[in-house]
Backbone as ProteinMPNN parsed JSONL, in Angstrom:
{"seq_chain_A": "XXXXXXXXXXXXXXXXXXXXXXXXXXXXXXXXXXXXXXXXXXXXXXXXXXXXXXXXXXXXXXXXXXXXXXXXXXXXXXXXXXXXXXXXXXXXXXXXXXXXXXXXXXX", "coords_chain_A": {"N_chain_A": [[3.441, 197.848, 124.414], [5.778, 195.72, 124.689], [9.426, 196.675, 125.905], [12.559, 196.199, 123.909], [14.657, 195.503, 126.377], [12.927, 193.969, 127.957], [11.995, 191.702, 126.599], [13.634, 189.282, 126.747], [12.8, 188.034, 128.95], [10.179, 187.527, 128.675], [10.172, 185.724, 126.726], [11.426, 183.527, 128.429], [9.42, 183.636, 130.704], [7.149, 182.43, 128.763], [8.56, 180.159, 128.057], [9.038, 178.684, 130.533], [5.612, 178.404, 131.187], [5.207, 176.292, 128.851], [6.652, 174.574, 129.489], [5.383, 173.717, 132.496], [2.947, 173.544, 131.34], [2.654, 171.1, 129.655], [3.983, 169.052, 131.468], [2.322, 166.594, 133.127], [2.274, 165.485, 135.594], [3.078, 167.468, 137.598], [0.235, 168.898, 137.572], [-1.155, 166.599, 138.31], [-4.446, 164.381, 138.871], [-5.196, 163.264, 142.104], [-7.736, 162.486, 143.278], [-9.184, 162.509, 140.802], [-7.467, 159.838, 139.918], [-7.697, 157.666, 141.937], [-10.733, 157.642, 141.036], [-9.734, 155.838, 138.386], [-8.52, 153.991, 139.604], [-10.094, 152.269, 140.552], [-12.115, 151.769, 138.392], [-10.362, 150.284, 136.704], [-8.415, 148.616, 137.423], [-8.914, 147.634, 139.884], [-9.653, 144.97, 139.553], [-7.826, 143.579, 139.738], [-5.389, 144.308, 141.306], [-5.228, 145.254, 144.447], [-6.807, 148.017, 145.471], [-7.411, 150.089, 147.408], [-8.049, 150.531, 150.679], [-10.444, 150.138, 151.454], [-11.378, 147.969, 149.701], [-12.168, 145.131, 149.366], [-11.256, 142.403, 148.311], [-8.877, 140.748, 145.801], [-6.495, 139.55, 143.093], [-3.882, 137.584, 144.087], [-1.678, 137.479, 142.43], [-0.684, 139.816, 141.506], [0.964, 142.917, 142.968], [-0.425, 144.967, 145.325], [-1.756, 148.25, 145.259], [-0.568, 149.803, 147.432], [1.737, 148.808, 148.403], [3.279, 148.819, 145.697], [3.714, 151.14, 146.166], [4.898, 151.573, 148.009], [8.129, 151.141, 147.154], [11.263, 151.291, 147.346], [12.852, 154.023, 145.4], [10.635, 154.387, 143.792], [8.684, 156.263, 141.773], [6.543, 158.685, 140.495], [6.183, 159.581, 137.658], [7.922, 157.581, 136.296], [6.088, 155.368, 136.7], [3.468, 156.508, 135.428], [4.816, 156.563, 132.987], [4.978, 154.129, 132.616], [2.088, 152.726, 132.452], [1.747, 153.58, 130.103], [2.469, 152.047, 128.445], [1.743, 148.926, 129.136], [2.706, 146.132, 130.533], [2.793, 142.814, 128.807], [0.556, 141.158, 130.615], [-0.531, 143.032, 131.405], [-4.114, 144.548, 131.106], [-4.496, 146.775, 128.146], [-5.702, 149.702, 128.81], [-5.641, 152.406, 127.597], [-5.62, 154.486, 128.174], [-4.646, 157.846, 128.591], [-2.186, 160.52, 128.562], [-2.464, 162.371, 130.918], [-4.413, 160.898, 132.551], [-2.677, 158.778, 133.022], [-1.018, 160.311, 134.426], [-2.804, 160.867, 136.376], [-3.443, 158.526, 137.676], [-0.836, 157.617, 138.798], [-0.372, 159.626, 140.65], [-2.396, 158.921, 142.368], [-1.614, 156.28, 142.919], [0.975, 157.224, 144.552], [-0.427, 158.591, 147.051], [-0.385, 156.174, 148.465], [1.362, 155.69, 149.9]], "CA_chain_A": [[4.352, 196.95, 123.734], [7.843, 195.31, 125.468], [10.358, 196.674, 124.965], [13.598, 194.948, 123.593], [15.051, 195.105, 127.629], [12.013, 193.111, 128.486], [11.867, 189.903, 125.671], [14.368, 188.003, 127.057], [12.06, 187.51, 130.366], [8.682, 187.567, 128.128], [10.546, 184.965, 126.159], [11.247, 182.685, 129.576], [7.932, 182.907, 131.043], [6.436, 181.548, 127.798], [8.998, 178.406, 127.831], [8.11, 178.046, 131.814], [4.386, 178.021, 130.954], [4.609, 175.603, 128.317], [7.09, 172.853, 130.461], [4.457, 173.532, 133.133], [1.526, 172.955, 131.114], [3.328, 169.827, 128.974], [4.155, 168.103, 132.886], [0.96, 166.228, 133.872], [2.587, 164.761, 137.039], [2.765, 168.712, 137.733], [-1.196, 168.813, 137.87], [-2.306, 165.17, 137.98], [-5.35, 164.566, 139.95], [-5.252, 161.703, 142.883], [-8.863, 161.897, 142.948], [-9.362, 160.95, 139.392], [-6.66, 158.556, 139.899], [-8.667, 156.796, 142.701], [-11.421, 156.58, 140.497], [-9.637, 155.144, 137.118], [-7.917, 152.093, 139.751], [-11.286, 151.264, 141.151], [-12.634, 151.584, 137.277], [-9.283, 149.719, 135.722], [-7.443, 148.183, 138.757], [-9.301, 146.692, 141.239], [-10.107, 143.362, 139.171], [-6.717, 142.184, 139.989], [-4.91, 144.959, 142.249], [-5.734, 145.867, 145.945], [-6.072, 149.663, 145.145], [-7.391, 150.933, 148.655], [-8.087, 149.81, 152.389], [-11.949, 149.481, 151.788], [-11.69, 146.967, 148.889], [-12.435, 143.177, 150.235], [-10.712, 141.33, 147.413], [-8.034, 140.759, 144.784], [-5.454, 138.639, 143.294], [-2.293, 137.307, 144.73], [-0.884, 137.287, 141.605], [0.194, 141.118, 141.799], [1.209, 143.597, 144.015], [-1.668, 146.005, 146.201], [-1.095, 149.699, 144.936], [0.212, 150.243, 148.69], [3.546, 148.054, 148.346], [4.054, 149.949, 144.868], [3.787, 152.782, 146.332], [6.836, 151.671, 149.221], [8.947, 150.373, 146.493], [12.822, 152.118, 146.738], [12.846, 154.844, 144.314], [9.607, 154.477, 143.656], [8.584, 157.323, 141.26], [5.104, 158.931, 139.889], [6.192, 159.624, 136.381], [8.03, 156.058, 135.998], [4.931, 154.361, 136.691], [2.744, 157.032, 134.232], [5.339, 156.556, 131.496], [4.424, 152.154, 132.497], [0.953, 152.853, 132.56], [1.415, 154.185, 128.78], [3.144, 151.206, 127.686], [1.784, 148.38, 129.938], [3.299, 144.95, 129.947], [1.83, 141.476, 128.301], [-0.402, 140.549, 131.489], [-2.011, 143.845, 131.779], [-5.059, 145.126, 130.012], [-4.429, 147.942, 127.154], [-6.704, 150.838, 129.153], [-5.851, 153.427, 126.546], [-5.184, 155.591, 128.777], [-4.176, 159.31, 128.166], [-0.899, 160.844, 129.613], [-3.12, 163.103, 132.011], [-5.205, 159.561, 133.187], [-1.498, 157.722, 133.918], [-0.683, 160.614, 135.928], [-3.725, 160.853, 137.833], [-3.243, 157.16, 138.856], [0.29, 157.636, 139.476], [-0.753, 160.855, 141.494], [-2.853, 158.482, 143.619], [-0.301, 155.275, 143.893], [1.797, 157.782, 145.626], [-0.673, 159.143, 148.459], [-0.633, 154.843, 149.485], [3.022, 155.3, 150.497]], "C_chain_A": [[5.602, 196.774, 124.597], [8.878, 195.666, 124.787], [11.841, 195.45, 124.83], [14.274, 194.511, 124.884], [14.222, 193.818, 128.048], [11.568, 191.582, 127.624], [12.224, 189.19, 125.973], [13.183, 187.328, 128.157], [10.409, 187.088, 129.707], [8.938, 185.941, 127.625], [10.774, 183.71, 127.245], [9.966, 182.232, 130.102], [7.007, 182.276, 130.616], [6.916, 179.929, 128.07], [8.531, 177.448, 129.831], [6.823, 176.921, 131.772], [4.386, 176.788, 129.938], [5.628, 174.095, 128.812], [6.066, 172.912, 131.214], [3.043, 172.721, 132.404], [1.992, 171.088, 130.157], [3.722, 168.787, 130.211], [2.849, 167.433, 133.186], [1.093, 165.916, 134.826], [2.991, 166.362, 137.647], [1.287, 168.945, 138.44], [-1.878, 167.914, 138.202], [-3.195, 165.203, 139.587], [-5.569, 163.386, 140.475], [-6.209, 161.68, 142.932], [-9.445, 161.628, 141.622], [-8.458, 159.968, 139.269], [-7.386, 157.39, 140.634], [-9.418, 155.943, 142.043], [-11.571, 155.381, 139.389], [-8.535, 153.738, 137.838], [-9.496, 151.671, 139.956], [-12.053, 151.401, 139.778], [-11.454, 150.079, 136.515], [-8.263, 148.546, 136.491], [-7.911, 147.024, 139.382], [-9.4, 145.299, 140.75], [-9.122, 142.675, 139.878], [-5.847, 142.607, 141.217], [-5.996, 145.267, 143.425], [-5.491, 147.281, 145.808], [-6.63, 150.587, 146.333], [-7.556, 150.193, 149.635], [-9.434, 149.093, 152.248], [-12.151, 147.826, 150.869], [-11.803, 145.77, 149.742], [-11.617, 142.208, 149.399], [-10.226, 141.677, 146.214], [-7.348, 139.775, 144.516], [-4.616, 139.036, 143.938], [-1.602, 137.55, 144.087], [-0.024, 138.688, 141.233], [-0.149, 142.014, 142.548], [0.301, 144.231, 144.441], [-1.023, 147.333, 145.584], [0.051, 150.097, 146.152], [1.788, 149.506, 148.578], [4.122, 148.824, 146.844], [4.257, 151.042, 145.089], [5.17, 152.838, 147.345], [7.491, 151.535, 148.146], [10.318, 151.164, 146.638], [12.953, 152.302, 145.539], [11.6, 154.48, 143.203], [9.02, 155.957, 143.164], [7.183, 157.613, 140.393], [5.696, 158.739, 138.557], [6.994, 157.99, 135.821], [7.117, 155.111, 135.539], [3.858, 155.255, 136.015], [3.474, 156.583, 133.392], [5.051, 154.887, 131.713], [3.143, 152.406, 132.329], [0.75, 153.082, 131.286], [1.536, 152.827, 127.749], [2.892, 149.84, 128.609], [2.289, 146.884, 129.187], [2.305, 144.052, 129.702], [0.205, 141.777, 129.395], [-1.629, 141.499, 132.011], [-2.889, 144.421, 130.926], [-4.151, 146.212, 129.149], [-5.73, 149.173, 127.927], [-6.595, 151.956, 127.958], [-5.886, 154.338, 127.66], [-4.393, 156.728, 128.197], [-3.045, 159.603, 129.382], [-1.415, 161.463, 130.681], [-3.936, 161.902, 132.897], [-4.06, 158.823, 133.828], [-1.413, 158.63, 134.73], [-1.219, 160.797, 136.778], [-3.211, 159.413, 138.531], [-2.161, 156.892, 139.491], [0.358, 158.625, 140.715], [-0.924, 159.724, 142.678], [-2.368, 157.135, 143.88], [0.253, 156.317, 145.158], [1.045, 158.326, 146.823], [-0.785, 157.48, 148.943], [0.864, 154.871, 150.327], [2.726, 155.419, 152.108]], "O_chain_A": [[6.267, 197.687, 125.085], [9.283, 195.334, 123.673], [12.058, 194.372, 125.384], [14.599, 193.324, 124.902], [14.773, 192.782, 128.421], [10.933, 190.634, 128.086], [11.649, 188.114, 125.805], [12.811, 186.159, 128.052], [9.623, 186.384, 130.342], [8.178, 185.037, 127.97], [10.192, 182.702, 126.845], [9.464, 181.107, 130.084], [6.163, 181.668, 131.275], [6.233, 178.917, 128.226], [8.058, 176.365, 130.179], [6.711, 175.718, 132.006], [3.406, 176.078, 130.163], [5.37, 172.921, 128.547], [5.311, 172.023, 130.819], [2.391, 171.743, 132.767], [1.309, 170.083, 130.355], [3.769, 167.605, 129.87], [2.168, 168.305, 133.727], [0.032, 165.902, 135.451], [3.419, 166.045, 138.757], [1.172, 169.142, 139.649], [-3.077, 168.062, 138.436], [-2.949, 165.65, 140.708], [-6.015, 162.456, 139.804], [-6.463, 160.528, 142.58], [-10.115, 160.623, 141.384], [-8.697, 159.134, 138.396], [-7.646, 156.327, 140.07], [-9.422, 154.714, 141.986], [-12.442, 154.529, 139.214], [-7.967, 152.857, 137.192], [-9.931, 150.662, 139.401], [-13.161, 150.96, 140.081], [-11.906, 149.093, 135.932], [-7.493, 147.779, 135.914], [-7.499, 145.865, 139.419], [-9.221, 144.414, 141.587], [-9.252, 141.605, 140.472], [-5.511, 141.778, 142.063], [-7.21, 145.454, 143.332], [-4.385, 147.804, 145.945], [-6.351, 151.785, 146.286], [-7.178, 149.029, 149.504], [-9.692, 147.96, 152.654], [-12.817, 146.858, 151.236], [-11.387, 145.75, 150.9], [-11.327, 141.14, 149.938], [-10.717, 142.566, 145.519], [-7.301, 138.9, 145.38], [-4.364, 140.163, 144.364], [-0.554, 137.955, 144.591], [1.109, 138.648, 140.753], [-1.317, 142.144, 142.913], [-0.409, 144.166, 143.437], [0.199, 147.403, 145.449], [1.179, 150.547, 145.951], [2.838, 150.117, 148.776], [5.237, 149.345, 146.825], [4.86, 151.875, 144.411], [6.07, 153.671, 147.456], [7.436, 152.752, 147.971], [10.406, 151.897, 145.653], [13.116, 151.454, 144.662], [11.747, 154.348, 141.988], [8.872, 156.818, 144.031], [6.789, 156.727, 139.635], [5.735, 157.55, 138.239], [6.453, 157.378, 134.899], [7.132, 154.354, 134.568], [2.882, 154.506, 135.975], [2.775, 155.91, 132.636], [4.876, 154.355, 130.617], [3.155, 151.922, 131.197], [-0.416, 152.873, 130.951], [0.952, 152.613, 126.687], [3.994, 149.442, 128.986], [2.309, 146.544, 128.004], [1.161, 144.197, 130.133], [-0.832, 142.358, 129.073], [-2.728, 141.321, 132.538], [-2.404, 144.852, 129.88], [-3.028, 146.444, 129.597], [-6.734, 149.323, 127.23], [-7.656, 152.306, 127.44], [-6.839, 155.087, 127.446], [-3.524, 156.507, 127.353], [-2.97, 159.194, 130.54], [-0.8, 161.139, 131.697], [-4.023, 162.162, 134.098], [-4.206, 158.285, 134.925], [-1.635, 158.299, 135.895], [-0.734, 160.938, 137.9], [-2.714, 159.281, 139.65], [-2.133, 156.178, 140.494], [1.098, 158.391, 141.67], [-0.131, 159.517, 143.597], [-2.615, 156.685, 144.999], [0.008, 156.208, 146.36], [1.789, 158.591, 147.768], [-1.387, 157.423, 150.016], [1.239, 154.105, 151.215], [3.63, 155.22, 152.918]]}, "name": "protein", "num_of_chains": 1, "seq": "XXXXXXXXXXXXXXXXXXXXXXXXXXXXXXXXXXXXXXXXXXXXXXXXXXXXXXXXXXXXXXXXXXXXXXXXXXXXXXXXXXXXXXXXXXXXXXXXXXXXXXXXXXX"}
């Protein structure tokens, strides 16, 4: 058992663990990000080098990914809430940050 010296720190490493595990841009995975643009993306975005074709009408992942102050969790917390022109994916907070994961390795 801990004693009462030792709670305060028992009591920290709990609140650590549960910002850590509550962060998904912490863990998010650029290879499931990869595969939920080329599932969700590609129709309209340029989301890697190999693709052959997209619209004009918005940006390639790679130029979002230069953008000044250009930030993963920004573009998960957009991804949650997307505007008019883009689909509704239903996406899960762990799915935006994979894809935000893998915007950011185009920088």
């Amino acid at each position: 058992m801990a004693g009462p010296s030792r709670l305060p720190y028992i009591r920290l490493g709990l609140m650590v663990a549960a910002i850590v595990a509550a962060t998904p841009a912490l863990s998010a995975d650029a290879n499931n990000g990869e595969r939920l643009a080329h599932r969700w993306c590609e129709a309209c975005h340029l989301v890697s080098a190999t693709q052959r074709s997209a619209t004009d009408q918005v940006p390639p992942f790679g130029s979002i990914a230069k953008i000044p102050g250009f930030d993963a969790a920004k573009i998960a917390l957009f991804l949650l809430d997307p505007h008019p022109k883009m689909p509704n994916m239903g996406l899960s907070r762990t799915e935006a940050a994979d894809l935000a994961a893998y915007i950011v390795t185009l920088k």
